[in-house]
mmCIF file of the N, C-alpha and C atoms, coordinates in Angstrom:
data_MODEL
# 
_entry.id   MODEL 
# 
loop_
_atom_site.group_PDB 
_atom_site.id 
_atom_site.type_symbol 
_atom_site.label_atom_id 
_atom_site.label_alt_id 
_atom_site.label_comp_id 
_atom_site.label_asym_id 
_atom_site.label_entity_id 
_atom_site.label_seq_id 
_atom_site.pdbx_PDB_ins_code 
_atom_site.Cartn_x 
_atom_site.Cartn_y 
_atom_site.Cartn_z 
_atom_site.occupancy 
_atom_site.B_iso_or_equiv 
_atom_site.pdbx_formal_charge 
_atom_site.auth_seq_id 
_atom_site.auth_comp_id 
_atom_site.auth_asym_id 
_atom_site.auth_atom_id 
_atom_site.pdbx_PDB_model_num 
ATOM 1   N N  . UNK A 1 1  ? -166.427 -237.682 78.849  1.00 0.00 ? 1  UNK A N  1 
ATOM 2   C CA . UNK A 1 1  ? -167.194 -238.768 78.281  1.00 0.00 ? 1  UNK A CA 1 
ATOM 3   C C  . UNK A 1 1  ? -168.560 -238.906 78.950  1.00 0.00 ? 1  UNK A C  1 
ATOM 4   N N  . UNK A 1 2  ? -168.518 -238.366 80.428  1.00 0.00 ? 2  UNK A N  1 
ATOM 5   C CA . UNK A 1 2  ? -169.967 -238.736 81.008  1.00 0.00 ? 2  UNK A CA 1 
ATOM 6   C C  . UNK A 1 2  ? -171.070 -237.526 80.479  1.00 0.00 ? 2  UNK A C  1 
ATOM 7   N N  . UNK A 1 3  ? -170.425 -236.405 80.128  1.00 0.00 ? 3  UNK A N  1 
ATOM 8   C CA . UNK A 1 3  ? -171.500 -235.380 79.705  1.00 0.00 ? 3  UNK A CA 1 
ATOM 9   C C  . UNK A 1 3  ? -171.777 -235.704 78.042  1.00 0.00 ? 3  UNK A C  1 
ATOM 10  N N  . UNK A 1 4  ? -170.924 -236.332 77.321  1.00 0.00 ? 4  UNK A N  1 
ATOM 11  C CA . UNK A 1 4  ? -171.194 -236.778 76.109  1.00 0.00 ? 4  UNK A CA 1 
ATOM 12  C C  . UNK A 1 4  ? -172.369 -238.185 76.242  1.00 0.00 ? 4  UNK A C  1 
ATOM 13  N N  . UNK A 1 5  ? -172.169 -238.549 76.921  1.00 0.00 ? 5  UNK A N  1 
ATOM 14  C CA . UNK A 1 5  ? -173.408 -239.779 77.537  1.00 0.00 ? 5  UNK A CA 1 
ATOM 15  C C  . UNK A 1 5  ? -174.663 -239.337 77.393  1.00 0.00 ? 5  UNK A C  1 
ATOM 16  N N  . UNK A 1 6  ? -174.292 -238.222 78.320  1.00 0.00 ? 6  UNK A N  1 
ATOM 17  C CA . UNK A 1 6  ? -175.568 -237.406 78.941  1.00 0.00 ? 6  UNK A CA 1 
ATOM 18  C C  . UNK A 1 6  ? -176.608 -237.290 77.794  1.00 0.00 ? 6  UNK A C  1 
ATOM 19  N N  . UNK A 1 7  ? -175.473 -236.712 76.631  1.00 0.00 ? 7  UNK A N  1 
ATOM 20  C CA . UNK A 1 7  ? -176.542 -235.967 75.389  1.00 0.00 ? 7  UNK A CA 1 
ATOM 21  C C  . UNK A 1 7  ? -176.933 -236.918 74.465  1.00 0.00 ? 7  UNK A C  1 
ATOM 22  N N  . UNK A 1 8  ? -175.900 -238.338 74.497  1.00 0.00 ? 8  UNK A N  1 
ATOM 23  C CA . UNK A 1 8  ? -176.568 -239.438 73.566  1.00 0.00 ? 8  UNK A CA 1 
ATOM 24  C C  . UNK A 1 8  ? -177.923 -240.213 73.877  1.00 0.00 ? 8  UNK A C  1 
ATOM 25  N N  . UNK A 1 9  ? -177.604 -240.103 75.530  1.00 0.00 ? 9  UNK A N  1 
ATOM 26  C CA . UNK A 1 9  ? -178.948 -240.555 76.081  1.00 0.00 ? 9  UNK A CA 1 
ATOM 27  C C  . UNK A 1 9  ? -180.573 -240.734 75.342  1.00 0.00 ? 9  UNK A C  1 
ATOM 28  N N  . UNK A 1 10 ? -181.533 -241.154 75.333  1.00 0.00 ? 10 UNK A N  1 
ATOM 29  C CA . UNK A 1 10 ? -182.657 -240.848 74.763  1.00 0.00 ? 10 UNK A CA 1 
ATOM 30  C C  . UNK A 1 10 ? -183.519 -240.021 75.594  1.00 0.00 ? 10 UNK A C  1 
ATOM 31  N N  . UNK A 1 11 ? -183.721 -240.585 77.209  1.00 0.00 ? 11 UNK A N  1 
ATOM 32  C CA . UNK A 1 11 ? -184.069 -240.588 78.187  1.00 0.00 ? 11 UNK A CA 1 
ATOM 33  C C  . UNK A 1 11 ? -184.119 -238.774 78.611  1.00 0.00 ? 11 UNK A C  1 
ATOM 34  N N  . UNK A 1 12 ? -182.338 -238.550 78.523  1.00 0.00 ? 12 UNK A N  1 
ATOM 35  C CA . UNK A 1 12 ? -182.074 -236.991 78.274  1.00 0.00 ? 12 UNK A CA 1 
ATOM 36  C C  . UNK A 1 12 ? -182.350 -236.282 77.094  1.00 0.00 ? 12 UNK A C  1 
ATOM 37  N N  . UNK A 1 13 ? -182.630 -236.729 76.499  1.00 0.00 ? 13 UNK A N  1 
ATOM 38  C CA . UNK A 1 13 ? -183.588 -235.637 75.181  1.00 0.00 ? 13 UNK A CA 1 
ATOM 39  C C  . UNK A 1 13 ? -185.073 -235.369 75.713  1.00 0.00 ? 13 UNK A C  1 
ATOM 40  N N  . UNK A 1 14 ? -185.761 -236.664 76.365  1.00 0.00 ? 14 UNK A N  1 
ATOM 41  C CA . UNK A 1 14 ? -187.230 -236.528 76.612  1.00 0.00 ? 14 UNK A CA 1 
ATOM 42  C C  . UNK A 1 14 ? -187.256 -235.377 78.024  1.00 0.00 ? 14 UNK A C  1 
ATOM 43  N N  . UNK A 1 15 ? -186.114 -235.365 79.120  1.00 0.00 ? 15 UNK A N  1 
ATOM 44  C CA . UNK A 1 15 ? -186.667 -235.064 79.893  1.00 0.00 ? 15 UNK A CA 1 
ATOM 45  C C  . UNK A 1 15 ? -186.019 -233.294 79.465  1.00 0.00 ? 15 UNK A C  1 
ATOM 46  N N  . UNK A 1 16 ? -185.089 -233.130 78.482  1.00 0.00 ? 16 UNK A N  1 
ATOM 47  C CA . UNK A 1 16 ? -185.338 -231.807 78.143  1.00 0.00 ? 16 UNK A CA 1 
ATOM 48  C C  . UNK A 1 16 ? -186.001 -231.044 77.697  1.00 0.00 ? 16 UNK A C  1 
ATOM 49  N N  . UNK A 1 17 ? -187.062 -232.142 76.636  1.00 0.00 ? 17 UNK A N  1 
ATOM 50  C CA . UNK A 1 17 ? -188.026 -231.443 75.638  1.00 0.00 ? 17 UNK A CA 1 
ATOM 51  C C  . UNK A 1 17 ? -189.616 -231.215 76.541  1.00 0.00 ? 17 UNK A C  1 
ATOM 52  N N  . UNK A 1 18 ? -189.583 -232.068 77.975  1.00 0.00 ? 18 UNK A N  1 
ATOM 53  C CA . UNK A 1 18 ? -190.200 -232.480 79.182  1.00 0.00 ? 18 UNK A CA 1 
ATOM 54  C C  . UNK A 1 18 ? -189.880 -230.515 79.638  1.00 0.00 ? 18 UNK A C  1 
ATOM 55  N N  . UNK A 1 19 ? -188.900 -230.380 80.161  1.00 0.00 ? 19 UNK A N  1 
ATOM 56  C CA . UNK A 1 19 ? -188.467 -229.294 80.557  1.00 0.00 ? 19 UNK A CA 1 
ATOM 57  C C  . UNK A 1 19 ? -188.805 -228.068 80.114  1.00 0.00 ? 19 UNK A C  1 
ATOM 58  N N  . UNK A 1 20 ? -188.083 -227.859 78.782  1.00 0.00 ? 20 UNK A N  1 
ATOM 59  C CA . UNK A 1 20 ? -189.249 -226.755 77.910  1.00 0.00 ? 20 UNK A CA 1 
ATOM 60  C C  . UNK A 1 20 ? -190.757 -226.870 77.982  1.00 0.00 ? 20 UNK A C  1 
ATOM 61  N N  . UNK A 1 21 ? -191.285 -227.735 77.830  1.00 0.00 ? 21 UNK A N  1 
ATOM 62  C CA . UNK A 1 21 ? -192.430 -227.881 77.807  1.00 0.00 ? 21 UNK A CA 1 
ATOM 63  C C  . UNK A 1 21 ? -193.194 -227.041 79.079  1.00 0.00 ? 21 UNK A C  1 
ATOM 64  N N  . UNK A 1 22 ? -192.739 -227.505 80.034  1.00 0.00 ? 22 UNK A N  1 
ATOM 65  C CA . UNK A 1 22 ? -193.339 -227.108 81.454  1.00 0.00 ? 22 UNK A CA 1 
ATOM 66  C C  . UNK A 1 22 ? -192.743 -225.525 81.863  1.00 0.00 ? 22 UNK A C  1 
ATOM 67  N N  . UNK A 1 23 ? -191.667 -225.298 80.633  1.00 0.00 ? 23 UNK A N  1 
ATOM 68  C CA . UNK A 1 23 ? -191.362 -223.809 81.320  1.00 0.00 ? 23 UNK A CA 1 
ATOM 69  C C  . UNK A 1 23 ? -192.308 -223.268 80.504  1.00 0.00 ? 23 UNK A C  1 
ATOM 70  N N  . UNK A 1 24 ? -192.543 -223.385 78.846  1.00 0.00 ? 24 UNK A N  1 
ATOM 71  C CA . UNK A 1 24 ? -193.897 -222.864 78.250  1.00 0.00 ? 24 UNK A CA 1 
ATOM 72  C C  . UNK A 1 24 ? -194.999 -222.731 78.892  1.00 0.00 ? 24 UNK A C  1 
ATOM 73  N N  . UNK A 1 25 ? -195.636 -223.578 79.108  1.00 0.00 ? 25 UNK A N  1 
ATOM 74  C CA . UNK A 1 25 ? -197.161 -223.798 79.880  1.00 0.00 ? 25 UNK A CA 1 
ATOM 75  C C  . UNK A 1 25 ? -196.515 -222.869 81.105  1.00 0.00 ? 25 UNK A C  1 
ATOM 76  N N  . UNK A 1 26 ? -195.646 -222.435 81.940  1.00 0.00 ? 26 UNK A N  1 
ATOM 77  C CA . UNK A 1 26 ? -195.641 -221.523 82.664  1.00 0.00 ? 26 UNK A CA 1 
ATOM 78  C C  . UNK A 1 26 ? -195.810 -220.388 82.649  1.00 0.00 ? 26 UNK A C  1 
ATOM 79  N N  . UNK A 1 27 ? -194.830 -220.159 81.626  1.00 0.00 ? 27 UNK A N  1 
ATOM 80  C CA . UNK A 1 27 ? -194.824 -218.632 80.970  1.00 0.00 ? 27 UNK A CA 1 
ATOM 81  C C  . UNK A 1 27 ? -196.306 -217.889 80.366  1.00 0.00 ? 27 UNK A C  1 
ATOM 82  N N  . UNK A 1 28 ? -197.208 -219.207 79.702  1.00 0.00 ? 28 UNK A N  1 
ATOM 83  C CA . UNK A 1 28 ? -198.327 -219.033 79.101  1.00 0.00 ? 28 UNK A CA 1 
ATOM 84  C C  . UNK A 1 28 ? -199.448 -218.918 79.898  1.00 0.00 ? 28 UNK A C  1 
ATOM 85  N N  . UNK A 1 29 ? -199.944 -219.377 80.743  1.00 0.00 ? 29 UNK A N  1 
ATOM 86  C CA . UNK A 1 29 ? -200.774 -219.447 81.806  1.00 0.00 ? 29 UNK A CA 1 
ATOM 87  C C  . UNK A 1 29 ? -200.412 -217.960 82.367  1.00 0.00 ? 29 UNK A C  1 
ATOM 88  N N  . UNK A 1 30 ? -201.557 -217.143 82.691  1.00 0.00 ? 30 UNK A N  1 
ATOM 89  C CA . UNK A 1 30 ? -201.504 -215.745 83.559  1.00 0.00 ? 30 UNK A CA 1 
ATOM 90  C C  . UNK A 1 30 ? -201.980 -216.067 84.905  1.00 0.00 ? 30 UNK A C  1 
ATOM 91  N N  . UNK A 1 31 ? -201.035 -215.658 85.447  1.00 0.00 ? 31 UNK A N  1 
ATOM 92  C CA . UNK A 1 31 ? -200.927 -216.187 87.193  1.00 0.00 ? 31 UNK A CA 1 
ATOM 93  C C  . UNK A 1 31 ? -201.920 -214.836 87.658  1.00 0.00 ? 31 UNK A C  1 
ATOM 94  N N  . UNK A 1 32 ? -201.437 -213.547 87.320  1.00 0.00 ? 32 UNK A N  1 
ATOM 95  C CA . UNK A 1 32 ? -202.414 -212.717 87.752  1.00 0.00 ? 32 UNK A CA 1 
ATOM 96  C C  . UNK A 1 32 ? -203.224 -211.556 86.867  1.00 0.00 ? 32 UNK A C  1 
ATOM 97  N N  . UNK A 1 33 ? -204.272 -211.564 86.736  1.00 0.00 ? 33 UNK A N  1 
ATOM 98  C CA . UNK A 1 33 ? -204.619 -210.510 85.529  1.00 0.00 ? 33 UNK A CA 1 
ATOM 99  C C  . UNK A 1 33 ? -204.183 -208.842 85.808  1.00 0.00 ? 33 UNK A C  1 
ATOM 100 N N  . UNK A 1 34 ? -204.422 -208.367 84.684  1.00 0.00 ? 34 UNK A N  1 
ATOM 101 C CA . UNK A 1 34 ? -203.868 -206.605 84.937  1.00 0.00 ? 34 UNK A CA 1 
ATOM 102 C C  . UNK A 1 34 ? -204.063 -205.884 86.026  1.00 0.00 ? 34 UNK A C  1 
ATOM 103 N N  . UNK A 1 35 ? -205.539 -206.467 86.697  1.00 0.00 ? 35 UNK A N  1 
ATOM 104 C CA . UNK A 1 35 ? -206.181 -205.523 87.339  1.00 0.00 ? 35 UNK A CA 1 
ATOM 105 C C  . UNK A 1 35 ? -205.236 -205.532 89.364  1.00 0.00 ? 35 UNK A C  1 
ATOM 106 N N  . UNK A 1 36 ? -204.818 -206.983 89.195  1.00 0.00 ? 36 UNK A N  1 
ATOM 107 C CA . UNK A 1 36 ? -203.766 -207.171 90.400  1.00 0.00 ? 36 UNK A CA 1 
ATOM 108 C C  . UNK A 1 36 ? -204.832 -208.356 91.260  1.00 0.00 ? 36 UNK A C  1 
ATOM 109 N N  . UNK A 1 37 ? -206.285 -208.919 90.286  1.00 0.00 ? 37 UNK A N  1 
ATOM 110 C CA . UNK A 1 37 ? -206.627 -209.793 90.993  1.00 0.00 ? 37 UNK A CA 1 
ATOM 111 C C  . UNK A 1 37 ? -206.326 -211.329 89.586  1.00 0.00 ? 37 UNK A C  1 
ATOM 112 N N  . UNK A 1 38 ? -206.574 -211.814 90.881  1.00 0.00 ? 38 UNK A N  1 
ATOM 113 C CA . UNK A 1 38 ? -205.875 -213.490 90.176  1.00 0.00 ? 38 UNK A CA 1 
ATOM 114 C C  . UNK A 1 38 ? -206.663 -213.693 89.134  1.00 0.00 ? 38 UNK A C  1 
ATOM 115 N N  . UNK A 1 39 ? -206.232 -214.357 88.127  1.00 0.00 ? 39 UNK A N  1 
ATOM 116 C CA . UNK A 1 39 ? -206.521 -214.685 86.818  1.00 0.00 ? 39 UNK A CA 1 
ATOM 117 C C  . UNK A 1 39 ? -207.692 -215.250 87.154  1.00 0.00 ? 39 UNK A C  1 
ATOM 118 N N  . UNK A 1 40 ? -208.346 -214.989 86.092  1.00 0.00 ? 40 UNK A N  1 
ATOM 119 C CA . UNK A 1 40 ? -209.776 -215.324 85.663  1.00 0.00 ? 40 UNK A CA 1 
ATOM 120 C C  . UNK A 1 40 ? -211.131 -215.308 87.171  1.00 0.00 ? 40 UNK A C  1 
ATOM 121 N N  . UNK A 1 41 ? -210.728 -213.861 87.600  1.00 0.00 ? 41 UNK A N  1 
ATOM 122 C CA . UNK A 1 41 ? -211.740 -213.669 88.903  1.00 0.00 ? 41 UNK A CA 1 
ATOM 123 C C  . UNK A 1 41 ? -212.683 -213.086 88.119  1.00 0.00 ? 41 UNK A C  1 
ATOM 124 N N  . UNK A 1 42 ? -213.975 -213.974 89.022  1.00 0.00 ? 42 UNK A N  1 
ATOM 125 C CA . UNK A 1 42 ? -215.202 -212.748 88.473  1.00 0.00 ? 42 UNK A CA 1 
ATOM 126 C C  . UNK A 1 42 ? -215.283 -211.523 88.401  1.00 0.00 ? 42 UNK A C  1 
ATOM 127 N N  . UNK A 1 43 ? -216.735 -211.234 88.517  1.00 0.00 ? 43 UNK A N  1 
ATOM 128 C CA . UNK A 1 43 ? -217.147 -209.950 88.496  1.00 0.00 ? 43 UNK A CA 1 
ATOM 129 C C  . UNK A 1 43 ? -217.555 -210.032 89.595  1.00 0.00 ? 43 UNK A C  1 
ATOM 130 N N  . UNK A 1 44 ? -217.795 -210.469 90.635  1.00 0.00 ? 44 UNK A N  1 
ATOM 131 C CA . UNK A 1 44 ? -217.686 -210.319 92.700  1.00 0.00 ? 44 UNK A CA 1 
ATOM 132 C C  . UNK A 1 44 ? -216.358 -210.564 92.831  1.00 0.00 ? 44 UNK A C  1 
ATOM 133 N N  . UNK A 1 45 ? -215.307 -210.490 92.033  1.00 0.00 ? 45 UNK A N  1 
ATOM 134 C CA . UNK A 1 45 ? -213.765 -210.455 93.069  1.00 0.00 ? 45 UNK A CA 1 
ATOM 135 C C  . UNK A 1 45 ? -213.796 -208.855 93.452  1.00 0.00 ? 45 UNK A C  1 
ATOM 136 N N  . UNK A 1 46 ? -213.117 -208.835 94.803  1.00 0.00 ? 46 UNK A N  1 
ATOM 137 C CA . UNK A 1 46 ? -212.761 -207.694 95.686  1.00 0.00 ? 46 UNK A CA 1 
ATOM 138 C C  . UNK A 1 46 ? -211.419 -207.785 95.771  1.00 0.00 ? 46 UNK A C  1 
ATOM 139 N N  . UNK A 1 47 ? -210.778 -206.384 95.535  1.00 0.00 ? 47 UNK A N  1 
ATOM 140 C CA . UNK A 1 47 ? -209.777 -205.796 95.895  1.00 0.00 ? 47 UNK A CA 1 
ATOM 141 C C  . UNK A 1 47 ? -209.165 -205.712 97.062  1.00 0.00 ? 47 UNK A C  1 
ATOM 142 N N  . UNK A 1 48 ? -207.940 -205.672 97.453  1.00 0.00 ? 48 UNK A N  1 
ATOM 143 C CA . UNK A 1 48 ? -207.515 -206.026 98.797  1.00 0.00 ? 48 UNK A CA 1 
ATOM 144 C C  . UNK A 1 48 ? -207.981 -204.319 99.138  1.00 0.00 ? 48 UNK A C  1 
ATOM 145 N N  . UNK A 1 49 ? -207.735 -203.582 98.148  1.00 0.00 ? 49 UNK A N  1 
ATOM 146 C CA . UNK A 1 49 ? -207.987 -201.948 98.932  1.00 0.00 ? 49 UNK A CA 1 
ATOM 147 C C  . UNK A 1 49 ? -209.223 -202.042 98.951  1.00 0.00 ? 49 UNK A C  1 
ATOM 148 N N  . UNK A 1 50 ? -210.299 -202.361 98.354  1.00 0.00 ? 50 UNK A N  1 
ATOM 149 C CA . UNK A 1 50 ? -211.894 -202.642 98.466  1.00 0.00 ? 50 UNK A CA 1 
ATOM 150 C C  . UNK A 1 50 ? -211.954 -202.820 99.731  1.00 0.00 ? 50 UNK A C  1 
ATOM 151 N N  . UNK A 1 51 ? -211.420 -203.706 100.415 1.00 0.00 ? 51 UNK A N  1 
ATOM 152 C CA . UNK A 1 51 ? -211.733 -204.616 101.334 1.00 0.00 ? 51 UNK A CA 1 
ATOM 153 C C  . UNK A 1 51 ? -211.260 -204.129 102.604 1.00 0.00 ? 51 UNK A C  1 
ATOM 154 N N  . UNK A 1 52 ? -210.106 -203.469 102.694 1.00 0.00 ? 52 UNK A N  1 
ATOM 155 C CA . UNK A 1 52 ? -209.315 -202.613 103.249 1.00 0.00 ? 52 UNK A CA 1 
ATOM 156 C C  . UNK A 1 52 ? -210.026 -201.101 103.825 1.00 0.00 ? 52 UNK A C  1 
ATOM 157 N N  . UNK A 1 53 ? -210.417 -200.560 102.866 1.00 0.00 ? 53 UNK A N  1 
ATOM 158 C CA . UNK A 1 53 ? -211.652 -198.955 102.714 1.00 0.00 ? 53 UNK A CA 1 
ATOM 159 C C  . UNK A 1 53 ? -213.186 -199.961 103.445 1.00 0.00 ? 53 UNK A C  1 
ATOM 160 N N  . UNK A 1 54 ? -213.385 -200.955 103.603 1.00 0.00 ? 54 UNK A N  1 
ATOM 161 C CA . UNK A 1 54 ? -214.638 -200.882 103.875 1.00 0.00 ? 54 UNK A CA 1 
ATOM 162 C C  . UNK A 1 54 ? -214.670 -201.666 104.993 1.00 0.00 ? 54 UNK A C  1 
ATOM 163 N N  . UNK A 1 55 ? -213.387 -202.571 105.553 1.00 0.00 ? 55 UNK A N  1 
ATOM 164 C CA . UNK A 1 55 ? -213.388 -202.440 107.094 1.00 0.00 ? 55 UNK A CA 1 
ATOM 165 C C  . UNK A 1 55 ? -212.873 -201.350 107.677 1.00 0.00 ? 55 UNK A C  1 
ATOM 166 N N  . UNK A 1 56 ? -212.476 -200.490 107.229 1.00 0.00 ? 56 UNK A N  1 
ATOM 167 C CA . UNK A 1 56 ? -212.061 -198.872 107.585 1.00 0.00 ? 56 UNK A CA 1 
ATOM 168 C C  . UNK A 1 56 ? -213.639 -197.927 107.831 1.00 0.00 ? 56 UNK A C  1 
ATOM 169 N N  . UNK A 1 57 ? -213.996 -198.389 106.793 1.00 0.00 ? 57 UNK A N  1 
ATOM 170 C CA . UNK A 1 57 ? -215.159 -197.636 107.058 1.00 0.00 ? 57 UNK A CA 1 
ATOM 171 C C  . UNK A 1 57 ? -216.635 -198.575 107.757 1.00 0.00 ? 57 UNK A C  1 
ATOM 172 N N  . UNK A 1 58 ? -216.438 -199.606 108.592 1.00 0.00 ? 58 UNK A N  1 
ATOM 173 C CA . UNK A 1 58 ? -216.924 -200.150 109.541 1.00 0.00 ? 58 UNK A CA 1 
ATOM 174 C C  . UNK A 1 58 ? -216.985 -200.252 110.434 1.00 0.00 ? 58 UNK A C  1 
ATOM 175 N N  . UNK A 1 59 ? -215.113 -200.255 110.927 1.00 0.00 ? 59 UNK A N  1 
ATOM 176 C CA . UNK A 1 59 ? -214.496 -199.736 112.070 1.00 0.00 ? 59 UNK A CA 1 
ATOM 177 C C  . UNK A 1 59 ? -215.148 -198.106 112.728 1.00 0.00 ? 59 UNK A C  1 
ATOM 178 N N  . UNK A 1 60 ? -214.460 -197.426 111.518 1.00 0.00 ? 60 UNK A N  1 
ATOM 179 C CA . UNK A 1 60 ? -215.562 -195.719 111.630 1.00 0.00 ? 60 UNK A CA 1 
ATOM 180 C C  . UNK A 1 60 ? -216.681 -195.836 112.769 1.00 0.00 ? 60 UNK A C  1 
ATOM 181 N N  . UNK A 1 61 ? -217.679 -196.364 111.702 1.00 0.00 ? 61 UNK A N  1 
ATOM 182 C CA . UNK A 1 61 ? -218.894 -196.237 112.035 1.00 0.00 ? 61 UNK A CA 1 
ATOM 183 C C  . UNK A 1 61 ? -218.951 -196.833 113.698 1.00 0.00 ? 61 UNK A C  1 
ATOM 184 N N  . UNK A 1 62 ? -218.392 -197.960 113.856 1.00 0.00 ? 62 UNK A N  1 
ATOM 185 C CA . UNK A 1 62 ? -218.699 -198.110 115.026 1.00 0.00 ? 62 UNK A CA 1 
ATOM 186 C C  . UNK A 1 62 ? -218.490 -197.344 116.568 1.00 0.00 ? 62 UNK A C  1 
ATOM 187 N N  . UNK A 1 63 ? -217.278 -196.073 116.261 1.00 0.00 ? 63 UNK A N  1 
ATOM 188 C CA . UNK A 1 63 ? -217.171 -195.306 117.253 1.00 0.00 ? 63 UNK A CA 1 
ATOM 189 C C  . UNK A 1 63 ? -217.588 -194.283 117.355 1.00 0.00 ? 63 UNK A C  1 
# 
């Protein structure tokens, strides 16, 4: 009887249709773009290997 409650509820309809809702807008939103940098980075975002190769090649130079 208490899980039959559950579903007559009103309260529990809103916070399910609440629920879907927020798993949509999750799913929909791109957390990271193709390239492996975060969604919607410019055109100055750097690559962790960018970044990686060119304190490598700083380090280099200095010895």
């Amino acid at each position: 009887m208490i899980l039959l409650h559950l579903f007559q509820d009103p309260a529990f309809f809103l916070a399910v249709i609440a629920g879907f809702a927020v798993m949509a807008g999750l799913f929909a939103i791109p957390i990271r773009g193709g390239t492996g940098q975060h969604a919607g980075a410019g055109p100055g975002a750097v690559l962790v290997w960018q970044l990686s190769a060119a304190l490598e090649a700083e380090r280099a130079a200095r010895t």
